[in-house]
C-alpha positions as CSV (number, residue, x, y, z in Angstrom):
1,X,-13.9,-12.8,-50.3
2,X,-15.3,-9.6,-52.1
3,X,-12.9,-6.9,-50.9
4,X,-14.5,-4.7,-53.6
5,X,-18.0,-4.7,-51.7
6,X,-16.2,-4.4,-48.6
7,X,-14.4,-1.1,-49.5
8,X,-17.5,0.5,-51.1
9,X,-19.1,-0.3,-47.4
10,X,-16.1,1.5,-45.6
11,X,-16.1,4.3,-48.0
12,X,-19.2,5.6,-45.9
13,X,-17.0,5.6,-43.1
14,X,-14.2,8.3,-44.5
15,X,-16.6,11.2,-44.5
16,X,-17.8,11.3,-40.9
17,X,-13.8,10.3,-39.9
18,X,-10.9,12.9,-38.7
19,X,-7.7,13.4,-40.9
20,X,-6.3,10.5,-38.5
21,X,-9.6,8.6,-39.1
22,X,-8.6,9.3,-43.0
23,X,-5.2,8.1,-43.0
24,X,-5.8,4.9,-40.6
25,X,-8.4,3.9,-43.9
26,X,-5.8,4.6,-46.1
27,X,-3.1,2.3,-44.4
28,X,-5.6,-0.5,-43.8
29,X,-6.5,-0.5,-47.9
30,X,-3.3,0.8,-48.8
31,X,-0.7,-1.3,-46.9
32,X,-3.3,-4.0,-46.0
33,X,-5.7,-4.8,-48.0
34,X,-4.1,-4.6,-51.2
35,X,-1.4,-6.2,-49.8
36,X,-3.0,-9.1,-48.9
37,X,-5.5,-9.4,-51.9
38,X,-2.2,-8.6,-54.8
39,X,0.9,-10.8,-52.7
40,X,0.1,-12.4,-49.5
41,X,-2.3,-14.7,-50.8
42,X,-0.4,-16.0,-53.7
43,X,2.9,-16.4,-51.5
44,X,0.6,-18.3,-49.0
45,X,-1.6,-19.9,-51.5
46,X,-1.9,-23.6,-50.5
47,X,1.1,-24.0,-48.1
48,X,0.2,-27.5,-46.6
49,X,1.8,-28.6,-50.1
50,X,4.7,-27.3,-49.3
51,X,5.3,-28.3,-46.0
52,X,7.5,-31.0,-46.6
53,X,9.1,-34.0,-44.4
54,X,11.6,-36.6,-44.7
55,X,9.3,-39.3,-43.8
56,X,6.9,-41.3,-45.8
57,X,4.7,-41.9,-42.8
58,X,0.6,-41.8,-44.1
59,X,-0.8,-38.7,-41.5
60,X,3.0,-37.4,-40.1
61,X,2.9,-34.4,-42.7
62,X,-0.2,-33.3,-41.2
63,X,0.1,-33.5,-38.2
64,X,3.1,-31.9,-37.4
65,X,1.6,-28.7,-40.1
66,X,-1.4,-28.5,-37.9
67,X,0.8,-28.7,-34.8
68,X,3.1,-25.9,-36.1
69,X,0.4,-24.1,-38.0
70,X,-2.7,-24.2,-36.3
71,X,-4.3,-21.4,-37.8
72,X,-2.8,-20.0,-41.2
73,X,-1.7,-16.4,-41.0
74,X,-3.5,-15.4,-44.3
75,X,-6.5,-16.7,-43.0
76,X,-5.7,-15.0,-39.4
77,X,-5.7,-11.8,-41.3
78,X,-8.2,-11.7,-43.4
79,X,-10.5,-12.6,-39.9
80,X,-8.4,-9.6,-38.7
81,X,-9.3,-7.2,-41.3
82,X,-13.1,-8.0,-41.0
83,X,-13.3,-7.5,-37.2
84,X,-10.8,-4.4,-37.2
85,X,-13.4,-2.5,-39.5
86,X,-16.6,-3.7,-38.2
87,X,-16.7,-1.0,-35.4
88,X,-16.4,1.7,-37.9
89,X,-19.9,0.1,-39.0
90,X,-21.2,1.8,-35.4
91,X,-20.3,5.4,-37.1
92,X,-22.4,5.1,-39.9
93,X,-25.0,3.2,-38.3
94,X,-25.3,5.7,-35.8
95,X,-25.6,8.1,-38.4
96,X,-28.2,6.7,-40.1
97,X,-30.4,6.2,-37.0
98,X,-29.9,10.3,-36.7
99,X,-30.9,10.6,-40.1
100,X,-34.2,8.6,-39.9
101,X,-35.1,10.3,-36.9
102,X,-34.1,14.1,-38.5
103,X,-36.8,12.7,-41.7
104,X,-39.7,11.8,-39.1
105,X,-39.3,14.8,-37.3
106,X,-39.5,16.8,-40.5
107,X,-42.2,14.6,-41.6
108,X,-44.4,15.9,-38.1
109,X,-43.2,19.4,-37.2
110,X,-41.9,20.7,-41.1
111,X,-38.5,22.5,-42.0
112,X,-39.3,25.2,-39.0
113,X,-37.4,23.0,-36.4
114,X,-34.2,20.4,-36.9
115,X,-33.5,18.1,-34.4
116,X,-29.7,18.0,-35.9
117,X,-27.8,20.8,-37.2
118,X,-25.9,18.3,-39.1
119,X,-26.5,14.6,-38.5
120,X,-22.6,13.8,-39.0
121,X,-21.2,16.4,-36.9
122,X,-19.7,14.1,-33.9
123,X,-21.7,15.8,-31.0
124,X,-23.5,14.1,-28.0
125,X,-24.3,10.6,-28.7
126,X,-22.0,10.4,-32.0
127,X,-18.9,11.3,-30.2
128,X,-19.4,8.8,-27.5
129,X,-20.4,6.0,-30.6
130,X,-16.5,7.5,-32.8
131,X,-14.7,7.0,-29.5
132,X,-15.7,3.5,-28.5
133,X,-15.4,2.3,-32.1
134,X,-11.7,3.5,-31.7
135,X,-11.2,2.1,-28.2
136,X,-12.5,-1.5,-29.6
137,X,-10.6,-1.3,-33.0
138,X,-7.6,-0.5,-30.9
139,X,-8.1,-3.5,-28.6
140,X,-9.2,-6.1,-31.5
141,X,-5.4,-5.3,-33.4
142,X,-4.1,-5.8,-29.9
143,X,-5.6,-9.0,-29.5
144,X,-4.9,-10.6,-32.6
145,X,-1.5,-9.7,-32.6
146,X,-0.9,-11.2,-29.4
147,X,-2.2,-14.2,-30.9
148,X,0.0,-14.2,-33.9
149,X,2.7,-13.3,-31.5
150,X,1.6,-16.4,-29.0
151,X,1.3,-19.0,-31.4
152,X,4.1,-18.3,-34.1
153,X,7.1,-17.4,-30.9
154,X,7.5,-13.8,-31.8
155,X,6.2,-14.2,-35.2
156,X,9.2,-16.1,-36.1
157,X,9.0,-18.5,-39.2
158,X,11.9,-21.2,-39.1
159,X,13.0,-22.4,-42.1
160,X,13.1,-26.1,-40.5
161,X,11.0,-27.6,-37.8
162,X,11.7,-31.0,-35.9
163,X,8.5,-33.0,-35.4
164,X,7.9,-35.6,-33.0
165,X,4.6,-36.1,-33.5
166,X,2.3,-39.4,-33.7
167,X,1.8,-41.0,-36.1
168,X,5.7,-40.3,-37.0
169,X,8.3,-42.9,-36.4
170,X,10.8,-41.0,-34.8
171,X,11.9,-37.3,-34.8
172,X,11.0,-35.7,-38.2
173,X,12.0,-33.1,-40.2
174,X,10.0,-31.0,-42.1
175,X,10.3,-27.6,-44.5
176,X,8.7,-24.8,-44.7
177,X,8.2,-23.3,-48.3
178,X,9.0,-19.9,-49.4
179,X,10.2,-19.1,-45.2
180,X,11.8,-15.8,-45.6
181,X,8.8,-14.4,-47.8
182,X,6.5,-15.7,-45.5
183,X,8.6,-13.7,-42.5
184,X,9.1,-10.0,-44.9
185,X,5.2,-10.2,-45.4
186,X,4.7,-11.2,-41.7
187,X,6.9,-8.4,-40.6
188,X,5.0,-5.9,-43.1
189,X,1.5,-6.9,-41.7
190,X,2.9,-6.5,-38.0
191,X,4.3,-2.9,-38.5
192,X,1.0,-2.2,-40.3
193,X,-1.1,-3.5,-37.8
194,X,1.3,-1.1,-35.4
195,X,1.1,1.7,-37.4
196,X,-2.9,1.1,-36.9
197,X,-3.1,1.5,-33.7
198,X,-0.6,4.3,-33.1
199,X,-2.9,6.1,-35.7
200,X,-6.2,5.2,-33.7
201,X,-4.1,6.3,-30.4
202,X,-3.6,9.6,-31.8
203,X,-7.2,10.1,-32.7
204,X,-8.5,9.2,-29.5
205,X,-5.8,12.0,-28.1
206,X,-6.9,14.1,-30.7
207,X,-10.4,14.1,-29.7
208,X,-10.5,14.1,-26.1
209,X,-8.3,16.7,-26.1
210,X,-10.1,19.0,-28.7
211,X,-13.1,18.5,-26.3
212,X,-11.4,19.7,-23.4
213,X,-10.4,22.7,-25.0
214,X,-13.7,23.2,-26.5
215,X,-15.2,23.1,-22.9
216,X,-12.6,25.6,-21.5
217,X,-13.0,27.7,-24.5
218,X,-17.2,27.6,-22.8
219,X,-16.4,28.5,-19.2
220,X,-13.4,30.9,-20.5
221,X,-16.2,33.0,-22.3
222,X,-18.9,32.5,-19.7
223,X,-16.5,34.2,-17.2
224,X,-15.8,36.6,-19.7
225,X,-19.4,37.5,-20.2
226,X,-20.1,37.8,-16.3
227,X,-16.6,39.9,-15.6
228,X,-17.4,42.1,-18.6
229,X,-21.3,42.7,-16.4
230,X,-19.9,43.0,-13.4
231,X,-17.6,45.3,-11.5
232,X,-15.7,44.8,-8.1
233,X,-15.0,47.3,-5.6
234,X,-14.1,47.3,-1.9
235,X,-16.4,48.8,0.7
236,X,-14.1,50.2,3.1
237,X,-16.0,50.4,5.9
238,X,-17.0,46.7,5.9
239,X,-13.3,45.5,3.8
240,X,-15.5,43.4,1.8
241,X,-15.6,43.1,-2.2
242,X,-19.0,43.6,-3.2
243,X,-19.7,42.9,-7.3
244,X,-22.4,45.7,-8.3
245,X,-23.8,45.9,-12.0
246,X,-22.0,49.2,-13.9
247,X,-25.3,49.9,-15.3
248,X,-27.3,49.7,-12.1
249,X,-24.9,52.1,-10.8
250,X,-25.5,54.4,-13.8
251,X,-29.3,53.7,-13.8
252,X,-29.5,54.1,-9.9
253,X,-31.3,57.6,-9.1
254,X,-29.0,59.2,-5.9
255,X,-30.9,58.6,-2.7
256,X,-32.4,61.5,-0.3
257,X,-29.1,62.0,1.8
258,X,-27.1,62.2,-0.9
259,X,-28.8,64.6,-2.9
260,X,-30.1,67.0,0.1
261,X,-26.9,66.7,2.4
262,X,-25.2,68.9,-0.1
263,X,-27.6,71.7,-1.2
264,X,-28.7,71.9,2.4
265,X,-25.1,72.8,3.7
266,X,-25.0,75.6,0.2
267,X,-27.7,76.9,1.0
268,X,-27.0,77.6,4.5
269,X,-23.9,79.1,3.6
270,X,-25.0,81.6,1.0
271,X,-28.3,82.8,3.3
272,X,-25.3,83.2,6.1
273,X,-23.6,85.7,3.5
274,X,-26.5,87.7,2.6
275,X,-27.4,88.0,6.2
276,X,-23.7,89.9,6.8
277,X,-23.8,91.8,3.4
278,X,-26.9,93.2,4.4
279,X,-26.2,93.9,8.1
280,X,-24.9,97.6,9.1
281,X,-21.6,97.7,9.9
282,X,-21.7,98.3,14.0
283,X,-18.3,98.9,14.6
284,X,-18.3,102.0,12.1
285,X,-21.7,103.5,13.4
286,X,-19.9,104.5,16.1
């Protein structure tokens, strides 16, 4: 397998990914990838060889490997591997489909109007396509290690197995070679694969969370906006709140009672006084 093609197609991937998007590609090339291209292979290479029995029997050898080993954990991982990353293939591809469109809608309408701000910026659509690739990567490392944890009794590897398989004569024994590096690279791979999902846990935390705040951070400043328009006072005749604009109730001109109740009562009072002022005095007439 090229994993040299298959890095420069997940490269893509790393600049449309989170800081936790980042670091789960890091451990899966770091601790995985290169693990199993530089060690795992070599330590597994062609283990049938050295499965060994004490028995001469044509066809018990294997059988009982294939009975104990029915699927090879190199193998196992490197089928793994593939399907773990091929969601991160959605990503991109949904980012490409944004770009063609952005380049025919250019191609019609010119630079005047964009469709996308930025095609990679994980809005709408994109965000749905980023979380579902990280809900299916989660659940294909949960299935496979299930599987490895099924089939290999808690991903055990026994130095010695006891086979009583046909076409063996009686009960067999047979070796396994190189068992406790098989188990320290087993172990490795597990807490790696662990380790990869915790990481794509955290993202999908990490991005549901960062929408809800986004959306609160919206409706915060939309009541903001309409508080900062409006102003509530109580009637008290009705002891109701009533929300009146400020600036309608700067703007409003004051209405004929309130703007002749007033002067009329002034008025009255000073024509009252000039009436006395200019009155003779009665009471010293006489």
């Amino acid at each position: 397998m090229d994993w040299k093609t298959f890095q420069a197609l997940l490269s893509g991937v790393n600049k449309y990914s989170t800081a936790f998007g980042r670091v789960w590609l890091s451990v899966v090339f770091v601790f995985r990838v290169m693990v199993y291209v530089v060690a795992a292979e070599r330590v597994w290479g062609d283990e049938q060889k050295d499965f060994d029995c004490n028995t001469k029997q044509p066809g018990c050898a294997n059988v009982c490997y294939d009975y104990f080993f029915p699927i090879s954990h190199i193998r196992l991982w490197a089928l793994q591997l593939i399907f773990v990353t091929c969601p991160s293939f959605m990503v991109v591809m949904h980012v490409a489909y944004r770009d063609d469109r952005e380049r025919k809608h250019t191609a019609k309408h010119g630079d005047t109007k964009k469709l996308y701000s930025n095609t990679g910026k994980k809005h709408g659509g994109l965000w749905w396509t980023y979380l579902i690739s990280l809900f299916v990567k989660t659940g294909i490392e949960g299935s496979f290690l299930y599987i490895l944890h099924h089939i290999y009794d808690s991903f055990y590897l026994p130095r010695l197995v006891k086979c009583h398989m046909a076409p063996c004569p009686n009960l067999v024994d047979c070796y396994i070679g190189h068992p406790t590096e098989k188990k320290v690279f087993t172990y490795f791979m597990v807490g790696a694969s662990g380790l990869c999902i915790v990481l794509n846990i955290c993202e999908i935390v990490y991005l549901v969370s960062k929408r809800f705040v986004r959306m609160a951070n919206k409706m915060g400043s939309r009541n903001r906006n309409t508080a900062v328009r409006q102003d509530d006072y109580k009637d008290p005749v009705n002891n109701s709140n009533v929300s009146l604009l400020k600036r309608d109730l700067k703007d409003q001109p004051p209405s004929f009672r309130t703007a002749m109740k007033p002067s009329h009562r002034l008025s009255g009072l000073k024509l009252e006084d000039k009436i006395r002022a200019s009155a003779p005095n009665l009471s010293s007439s006489k």
